[in-house]
C-alpha positions as MATLAB code, in Angstrom:
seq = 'XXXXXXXXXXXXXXXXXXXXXXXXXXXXXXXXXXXXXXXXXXXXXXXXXXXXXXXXXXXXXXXXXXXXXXXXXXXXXXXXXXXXXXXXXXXXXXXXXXXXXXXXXXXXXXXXXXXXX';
ca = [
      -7.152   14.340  -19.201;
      -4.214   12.771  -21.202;
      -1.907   11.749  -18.369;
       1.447   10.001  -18.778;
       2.096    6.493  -19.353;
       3.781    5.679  -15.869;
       5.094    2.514  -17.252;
       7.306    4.799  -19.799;
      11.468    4.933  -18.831;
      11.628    8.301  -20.191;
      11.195   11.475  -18.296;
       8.193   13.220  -18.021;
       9.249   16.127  -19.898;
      10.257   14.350  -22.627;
       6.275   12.443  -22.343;
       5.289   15.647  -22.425;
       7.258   17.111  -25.605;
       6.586   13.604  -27.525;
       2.744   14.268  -26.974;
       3.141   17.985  -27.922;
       4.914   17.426  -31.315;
       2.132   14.701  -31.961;
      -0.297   17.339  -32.124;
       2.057   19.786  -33.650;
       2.565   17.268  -36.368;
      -1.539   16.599  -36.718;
      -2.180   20.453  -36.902;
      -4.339   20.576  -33.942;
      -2.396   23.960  -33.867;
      -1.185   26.273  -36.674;
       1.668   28.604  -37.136;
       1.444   31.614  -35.410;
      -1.002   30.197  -32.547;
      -0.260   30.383  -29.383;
       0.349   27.560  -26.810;
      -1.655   26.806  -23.822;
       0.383   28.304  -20.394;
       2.504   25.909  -18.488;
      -0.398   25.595  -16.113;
      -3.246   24.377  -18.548;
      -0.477   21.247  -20.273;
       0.446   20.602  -16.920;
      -3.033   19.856  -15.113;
      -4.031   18.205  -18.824;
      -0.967   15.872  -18.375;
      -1.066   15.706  -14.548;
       2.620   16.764  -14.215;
       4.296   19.941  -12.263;
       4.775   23.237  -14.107;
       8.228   22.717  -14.306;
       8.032   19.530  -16.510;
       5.948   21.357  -18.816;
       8.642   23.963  -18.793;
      11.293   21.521  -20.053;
       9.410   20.256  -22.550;
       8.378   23.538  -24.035;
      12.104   23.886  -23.748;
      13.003   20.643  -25.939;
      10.358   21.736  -28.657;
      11.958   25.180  -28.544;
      15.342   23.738  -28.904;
      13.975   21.414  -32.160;
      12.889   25.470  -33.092;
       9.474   23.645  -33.254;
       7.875   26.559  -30.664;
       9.015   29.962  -29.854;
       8.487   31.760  -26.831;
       8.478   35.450  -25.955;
       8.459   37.126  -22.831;
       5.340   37.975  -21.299;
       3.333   37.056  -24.556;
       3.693   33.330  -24.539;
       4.692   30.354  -26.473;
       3.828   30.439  -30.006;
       4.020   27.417  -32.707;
       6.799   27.749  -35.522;
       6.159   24.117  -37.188;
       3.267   22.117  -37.932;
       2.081   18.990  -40.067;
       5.237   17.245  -42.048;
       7.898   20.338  -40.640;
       7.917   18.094  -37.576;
       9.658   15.256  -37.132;
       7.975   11.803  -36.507;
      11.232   11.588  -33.797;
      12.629   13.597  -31.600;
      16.613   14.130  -32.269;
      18.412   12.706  -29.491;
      18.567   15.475  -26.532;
      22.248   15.898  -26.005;
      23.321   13.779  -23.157;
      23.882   16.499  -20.556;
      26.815   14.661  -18.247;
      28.899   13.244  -21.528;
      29.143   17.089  -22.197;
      29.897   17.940  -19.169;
      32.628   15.367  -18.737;
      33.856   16.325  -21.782;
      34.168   19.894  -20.558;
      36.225   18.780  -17.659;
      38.403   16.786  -19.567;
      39.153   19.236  -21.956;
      39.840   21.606  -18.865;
      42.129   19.311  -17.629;
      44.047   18.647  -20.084;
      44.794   22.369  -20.682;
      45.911   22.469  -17.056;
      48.007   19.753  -17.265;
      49.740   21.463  -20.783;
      49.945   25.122  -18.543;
      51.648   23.981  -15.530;
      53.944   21.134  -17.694;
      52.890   18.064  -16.844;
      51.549   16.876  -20.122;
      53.007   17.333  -23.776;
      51.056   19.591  -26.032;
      49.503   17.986  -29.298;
];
């Protein structure tokens, strides 16, 4: 069993997607194959299904994996198509704040109480 470093600051999922696109990167799986279930990486890294769903997530984000509805999760990129590093994952509340402000400010500009521009 491969479990998580506990000592690690970053989230499980992201653990989990770092030790994923390690062996995506060594070709311990090839294009086309498909993934283990959410169940199998999750008792292998001894973390809940839902962590393993996140990661899978990230990796399908990097367009690393693939997955299709009631068939599974399926490699798209192995050996030197994957990064050594994960891109940044979008910090989820920055966005969001940035949403809000940008809601605001139309607001304000609607009901006159800021200039446009």
């Amino acid at each position: 069993m491969d479990k998580l470093d506990p000592s690690d600051p970053r989230a499980p999922y992201v653990q989990v997607a770092e030790r994923l696109r390690g062996q995506l990167r060594e070709e311990a799986y090839r294009v086309g194959d498909k993934l283990p279930p959410h169940q199998a990486i999750a008792d292998e890294f001894g973390v809940s299904v839902g962590t393993v769903k996140r990661a899978y997530g990230l990796l399908q984000e990097e367009a690393l994996i693939v997955t299709r509805q009631g068939q599974g999760t399926f490699v798209r990129a192995t050996g030197a198509d994957v990064p050594a590093d994960a891109p940044a994952p979008p910090d989820a509340l920055t966005r969001q704040l940035a949403d809000v402000q940008r809601r605001l400010e139309a607001l304000e500009r609607h009901v006159g109480l800021r200039p446009h521009g």
